[in-house]
Backbone as CSV, one residue per row, in Angstrom:
resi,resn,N_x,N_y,N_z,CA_x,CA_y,CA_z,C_x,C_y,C_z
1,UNK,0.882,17.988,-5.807,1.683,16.824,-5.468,1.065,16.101,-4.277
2,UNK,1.246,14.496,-4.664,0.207,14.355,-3.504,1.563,13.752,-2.121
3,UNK,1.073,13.663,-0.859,1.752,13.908,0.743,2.259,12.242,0.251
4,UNK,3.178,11.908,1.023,3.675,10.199,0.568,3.056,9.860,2.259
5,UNK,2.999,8.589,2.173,2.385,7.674,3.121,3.062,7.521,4.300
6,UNK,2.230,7.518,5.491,3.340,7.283,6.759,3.194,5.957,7.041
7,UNK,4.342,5.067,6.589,4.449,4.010,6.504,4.635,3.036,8.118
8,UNK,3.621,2.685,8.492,3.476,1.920,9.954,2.953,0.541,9.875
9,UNK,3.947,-0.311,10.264,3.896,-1.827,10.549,2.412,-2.340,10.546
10,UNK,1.398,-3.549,9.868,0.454,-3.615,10.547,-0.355,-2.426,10.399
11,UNK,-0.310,-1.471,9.681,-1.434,-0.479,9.894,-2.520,-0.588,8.596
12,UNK,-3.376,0.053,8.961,-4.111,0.537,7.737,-4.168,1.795,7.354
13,UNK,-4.565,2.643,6.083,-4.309,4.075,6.111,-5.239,4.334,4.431
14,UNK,-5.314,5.794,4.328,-5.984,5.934,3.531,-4.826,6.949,1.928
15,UNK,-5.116,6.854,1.097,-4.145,7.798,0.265,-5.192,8.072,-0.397
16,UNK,-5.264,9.357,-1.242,-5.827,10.327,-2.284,-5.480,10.585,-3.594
17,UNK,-5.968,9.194,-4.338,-5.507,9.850,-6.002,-6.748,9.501,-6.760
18,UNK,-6.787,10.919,-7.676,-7.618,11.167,-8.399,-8.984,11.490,-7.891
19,UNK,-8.531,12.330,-6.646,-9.867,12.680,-5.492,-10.050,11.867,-5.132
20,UNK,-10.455,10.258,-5.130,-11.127,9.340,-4.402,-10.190,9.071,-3.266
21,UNK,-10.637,8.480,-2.006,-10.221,7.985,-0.876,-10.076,6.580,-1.211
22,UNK,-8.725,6.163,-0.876,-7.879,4.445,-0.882,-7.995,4.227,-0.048
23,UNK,-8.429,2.846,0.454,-7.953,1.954,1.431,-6.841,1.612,1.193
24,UNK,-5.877,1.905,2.282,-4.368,0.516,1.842,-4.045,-0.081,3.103
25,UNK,-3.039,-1.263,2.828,-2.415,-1.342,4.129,-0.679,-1.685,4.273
26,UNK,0.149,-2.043,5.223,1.063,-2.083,4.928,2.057,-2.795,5.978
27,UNK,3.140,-3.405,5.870,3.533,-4.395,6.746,5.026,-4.234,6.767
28,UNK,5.769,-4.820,7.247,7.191,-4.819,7.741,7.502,-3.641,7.635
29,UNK,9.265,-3.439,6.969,9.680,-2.177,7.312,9.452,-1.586,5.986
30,UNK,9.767,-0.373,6.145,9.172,0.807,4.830,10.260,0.912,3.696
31,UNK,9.413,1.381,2.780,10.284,1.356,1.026,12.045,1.788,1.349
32,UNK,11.755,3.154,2.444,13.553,3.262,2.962,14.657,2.339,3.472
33,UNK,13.403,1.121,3.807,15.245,0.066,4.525,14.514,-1.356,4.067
34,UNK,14.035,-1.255,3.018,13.762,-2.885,2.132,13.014,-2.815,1.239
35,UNK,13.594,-3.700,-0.155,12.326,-3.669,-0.968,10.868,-4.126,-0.296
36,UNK,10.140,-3.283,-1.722,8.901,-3.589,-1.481,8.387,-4.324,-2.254
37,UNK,7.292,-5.245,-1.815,6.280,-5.855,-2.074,5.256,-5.700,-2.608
38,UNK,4.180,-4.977,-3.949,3.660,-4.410,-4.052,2.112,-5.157,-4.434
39,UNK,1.500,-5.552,-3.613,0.368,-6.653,-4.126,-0.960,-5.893,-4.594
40,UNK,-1.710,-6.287,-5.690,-2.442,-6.260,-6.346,-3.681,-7.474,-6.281
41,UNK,-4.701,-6.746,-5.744,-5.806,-7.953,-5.706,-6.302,-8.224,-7.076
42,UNK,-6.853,-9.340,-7.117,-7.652,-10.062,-8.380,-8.511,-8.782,-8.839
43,UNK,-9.548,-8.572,-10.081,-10.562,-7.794,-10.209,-11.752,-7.648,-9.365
44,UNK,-12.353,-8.476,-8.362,-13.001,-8.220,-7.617,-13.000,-8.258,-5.960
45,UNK,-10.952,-8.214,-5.377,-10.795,-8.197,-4.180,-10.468,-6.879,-3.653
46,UNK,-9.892,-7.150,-2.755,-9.145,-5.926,-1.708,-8.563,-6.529,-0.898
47,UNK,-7.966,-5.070,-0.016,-7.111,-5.629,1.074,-7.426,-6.647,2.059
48,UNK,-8.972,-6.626,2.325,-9.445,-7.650,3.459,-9.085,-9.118,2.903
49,UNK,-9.215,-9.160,1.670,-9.149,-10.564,0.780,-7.373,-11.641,1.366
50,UNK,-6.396,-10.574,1.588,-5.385,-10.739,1.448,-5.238,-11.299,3.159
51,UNK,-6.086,-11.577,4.196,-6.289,-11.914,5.508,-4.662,-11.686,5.834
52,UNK,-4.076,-13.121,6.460,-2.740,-12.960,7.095,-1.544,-12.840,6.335
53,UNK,-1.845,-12.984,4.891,-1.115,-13.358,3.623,0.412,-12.288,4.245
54,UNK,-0.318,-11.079,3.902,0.616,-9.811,3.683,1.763,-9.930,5.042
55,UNK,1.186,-9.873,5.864,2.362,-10.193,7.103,3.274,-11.257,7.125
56,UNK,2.719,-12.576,6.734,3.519,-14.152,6.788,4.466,-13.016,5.356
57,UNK,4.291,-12.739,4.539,4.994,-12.757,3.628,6.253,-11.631,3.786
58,UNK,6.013,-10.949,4.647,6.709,-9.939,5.456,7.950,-10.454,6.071
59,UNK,7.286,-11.275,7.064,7.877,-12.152,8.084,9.279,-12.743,7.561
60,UNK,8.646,-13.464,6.269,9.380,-14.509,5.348,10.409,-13.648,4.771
61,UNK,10.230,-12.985,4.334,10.989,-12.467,3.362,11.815,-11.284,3.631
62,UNK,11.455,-10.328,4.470,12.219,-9.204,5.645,11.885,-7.899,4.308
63,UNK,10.688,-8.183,3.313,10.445,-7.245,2.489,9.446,-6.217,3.224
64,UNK,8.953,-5.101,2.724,8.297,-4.529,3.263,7.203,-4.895,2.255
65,UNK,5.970,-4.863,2.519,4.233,-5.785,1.583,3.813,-4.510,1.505
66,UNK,2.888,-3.791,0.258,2.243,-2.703,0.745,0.785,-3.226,-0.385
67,UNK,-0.559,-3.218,0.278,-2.288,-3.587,-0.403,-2.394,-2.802,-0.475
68,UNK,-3.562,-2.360,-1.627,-4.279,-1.419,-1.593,-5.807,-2.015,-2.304
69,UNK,-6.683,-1.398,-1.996,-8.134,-1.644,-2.596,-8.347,-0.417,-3.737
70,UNK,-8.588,-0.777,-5.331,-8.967,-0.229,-5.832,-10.323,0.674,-5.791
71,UNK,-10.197,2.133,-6.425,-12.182,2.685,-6.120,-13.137,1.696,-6.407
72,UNK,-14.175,1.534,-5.544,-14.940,0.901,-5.442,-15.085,-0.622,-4.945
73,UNK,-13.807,-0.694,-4.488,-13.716,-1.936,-3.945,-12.932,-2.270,-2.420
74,UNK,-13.547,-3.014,-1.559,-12.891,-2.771,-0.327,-13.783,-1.408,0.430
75,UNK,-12.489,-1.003,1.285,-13.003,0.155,1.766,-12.700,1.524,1.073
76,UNK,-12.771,1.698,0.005,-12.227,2.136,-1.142,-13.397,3.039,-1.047
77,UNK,-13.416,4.453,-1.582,-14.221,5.478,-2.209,-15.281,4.644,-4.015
78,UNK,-16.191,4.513,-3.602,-17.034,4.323,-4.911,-16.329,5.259,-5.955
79,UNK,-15.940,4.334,-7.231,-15.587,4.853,-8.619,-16.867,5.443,-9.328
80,UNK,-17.058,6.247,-9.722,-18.099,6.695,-10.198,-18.097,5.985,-11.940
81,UNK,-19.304,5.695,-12.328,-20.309,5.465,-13.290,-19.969,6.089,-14.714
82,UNK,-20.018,5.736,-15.618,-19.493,4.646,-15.783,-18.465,4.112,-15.950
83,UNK,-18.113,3.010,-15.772,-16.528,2.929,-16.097,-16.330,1.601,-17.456
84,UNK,-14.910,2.425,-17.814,-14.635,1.738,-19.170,-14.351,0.596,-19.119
85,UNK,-14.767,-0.406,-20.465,-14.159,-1.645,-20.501,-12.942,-2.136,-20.356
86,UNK,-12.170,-1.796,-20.521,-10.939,-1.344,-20.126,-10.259,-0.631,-18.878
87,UNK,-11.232,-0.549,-17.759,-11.088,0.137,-16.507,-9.866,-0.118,-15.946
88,UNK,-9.487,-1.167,-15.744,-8.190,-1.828,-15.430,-6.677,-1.612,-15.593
89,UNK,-7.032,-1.440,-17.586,-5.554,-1.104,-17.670,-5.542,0.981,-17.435
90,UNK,-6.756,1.086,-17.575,-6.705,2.902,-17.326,-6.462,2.807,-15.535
91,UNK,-6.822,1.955,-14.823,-6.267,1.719,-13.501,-4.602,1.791,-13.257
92,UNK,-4.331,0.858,-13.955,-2.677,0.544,-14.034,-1.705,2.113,-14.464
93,UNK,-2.033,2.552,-15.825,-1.511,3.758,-16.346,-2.105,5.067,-15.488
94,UNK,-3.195,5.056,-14.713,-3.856,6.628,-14.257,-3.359,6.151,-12.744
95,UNK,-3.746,5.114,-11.996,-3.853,5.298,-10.400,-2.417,4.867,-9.572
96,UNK,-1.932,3.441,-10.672,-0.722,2.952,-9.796,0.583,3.965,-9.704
97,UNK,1.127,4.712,-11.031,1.926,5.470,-10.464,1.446,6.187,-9.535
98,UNK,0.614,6.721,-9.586,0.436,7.849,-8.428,0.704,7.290,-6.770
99,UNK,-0.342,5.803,-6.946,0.186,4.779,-5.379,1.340,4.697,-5.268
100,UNK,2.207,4.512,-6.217,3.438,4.033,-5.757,4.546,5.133,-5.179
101,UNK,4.322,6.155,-5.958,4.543,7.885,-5.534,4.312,8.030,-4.127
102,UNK,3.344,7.880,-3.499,2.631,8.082,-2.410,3.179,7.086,-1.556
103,UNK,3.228,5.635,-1.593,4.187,5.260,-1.067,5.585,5.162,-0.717
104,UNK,6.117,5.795,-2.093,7.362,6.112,-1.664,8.734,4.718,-2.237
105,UNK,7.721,4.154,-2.915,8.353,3.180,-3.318,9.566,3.300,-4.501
106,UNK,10.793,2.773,-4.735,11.853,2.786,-5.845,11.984,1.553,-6.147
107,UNK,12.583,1.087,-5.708,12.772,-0.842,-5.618,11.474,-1.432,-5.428
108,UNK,11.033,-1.856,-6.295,9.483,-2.454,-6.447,9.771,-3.867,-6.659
109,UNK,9.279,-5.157,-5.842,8.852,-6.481,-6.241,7.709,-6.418,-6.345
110,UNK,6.905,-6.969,-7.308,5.648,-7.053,-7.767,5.150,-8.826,-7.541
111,UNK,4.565,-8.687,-7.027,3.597,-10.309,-6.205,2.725,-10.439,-7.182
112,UNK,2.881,-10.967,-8.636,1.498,-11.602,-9.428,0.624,-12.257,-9.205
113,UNK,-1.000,-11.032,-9.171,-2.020,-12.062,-8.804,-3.200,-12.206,-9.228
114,UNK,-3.129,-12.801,-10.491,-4.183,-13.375,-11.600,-4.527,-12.004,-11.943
115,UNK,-4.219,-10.951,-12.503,-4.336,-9.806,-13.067,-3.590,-9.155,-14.200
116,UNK,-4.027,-10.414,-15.245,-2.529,-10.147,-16.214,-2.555,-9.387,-17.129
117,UNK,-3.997,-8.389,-17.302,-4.264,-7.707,-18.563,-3.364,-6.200,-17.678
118,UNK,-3.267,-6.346,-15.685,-3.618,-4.993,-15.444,-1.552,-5.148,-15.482
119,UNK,-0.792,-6.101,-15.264,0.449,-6.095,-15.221,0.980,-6.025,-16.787
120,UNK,0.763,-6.347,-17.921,1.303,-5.503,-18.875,0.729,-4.502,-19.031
121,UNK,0.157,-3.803,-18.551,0.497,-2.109,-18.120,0.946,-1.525,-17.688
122,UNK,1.023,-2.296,-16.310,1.809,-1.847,-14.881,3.120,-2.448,-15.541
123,UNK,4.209,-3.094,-16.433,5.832,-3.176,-16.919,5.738,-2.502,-17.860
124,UNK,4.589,-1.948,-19.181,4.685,-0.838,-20.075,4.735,0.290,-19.252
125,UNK,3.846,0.887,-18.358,4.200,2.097,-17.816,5.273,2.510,-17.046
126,UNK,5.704,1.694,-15.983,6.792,2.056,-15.447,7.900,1.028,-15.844
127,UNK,8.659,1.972,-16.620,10.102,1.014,-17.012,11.051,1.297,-15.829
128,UNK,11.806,0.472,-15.736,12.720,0.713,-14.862,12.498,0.915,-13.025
129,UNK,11.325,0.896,-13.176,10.652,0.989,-11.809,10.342,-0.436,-10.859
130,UNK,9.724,-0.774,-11.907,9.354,-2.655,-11.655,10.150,-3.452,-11.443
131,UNK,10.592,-4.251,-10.589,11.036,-5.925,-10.989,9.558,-6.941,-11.317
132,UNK,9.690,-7.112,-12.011,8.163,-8.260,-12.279,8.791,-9.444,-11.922
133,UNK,7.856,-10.080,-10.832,8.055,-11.824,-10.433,6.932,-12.456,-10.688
134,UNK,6.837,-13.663,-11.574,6.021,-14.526,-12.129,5.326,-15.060,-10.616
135,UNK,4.675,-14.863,-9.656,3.845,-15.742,-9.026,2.663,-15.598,-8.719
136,UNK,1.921,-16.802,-8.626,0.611,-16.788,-8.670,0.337,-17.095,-7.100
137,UNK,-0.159,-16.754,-6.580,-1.273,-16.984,-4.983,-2.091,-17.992,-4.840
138,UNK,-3.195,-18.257,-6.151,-4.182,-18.672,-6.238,-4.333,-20.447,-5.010
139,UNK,-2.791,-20.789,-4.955,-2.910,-22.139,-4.216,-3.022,-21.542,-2.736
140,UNK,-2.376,-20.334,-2.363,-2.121,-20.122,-1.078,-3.858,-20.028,-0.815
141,UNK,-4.613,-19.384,-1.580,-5.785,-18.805,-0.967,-7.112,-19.805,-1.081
142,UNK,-6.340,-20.810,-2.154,-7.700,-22.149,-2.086,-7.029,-22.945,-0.828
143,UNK,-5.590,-23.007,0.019,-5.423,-23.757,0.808,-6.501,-22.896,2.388
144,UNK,-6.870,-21.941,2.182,-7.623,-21.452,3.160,-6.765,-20.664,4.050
145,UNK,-5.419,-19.763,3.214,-4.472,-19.306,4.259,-4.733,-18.048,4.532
């Protein structure tokens, strides 16, 4: 069973699934006294990608935000070789429950962000776990925020 996350304002931290080392990070208050926020970078971001995003959205909303960088991306543990065409949705069904476990999360808002093959996986796999919210980022991050 893997240890759940010590959830600290502003921090960064590492979690362990499937042996590899995660980058994540995490903002306002924790999964125990507000929903969470659960953001998902595009296929080739991470947490750094997400600059002040995760906090303003904190701020705004009194939710708790929690990033993470998939293996091999970010400060993420290299995914080892090769990986399937389909890496993504075996991402969604093999790694996210386990993140979300580890975080500690029940009440899930999900922040849509241009990753739509990996989110009908992520509402097929966890029923009842998810709230899915239709939004896209893509304006926040061409406005240079």
């Amino acid at each position: 069973m893997m240890a759940s996350l010590d959830w600290r304002d502003g921090a960064t931290a590492r979690l362990t699934v499937g042996g590899l080392s995660l980058e994540c990070a995490m903002w306002g208050p924790p999964p125990a006294e507000a929903p969470t926020i659960f953001l998902l970078h595009e296929g080739l971001g991470c947490v750094a990608l997400w600059r002040d995003f995760p906090e303003q959205l904190a701020a705004a909303t009194g939710c708790g935000v929690f990033a993470w960088s998939r293996a091999g991306y970010g400060a993420s543990d290299p995914k080892p070789l090769p990986w399937s065409l389909d890496y993504m949705e075996d991402e969604a069904r093999d790694c996210v429950p386990q993140v979300l476990d580890a975080v500690g999360c029940g009440d899930i808002k999900h922040l849509r962000h241009l990753v739509d093959h990996l989110l009908r996986c992520d509402v097929n796999t966890l029923p009842g776990r998810l709230k899915h919210r239709r939004h896209r980022l893509h304006r926040h991050r061409q406005a240079g925020n």
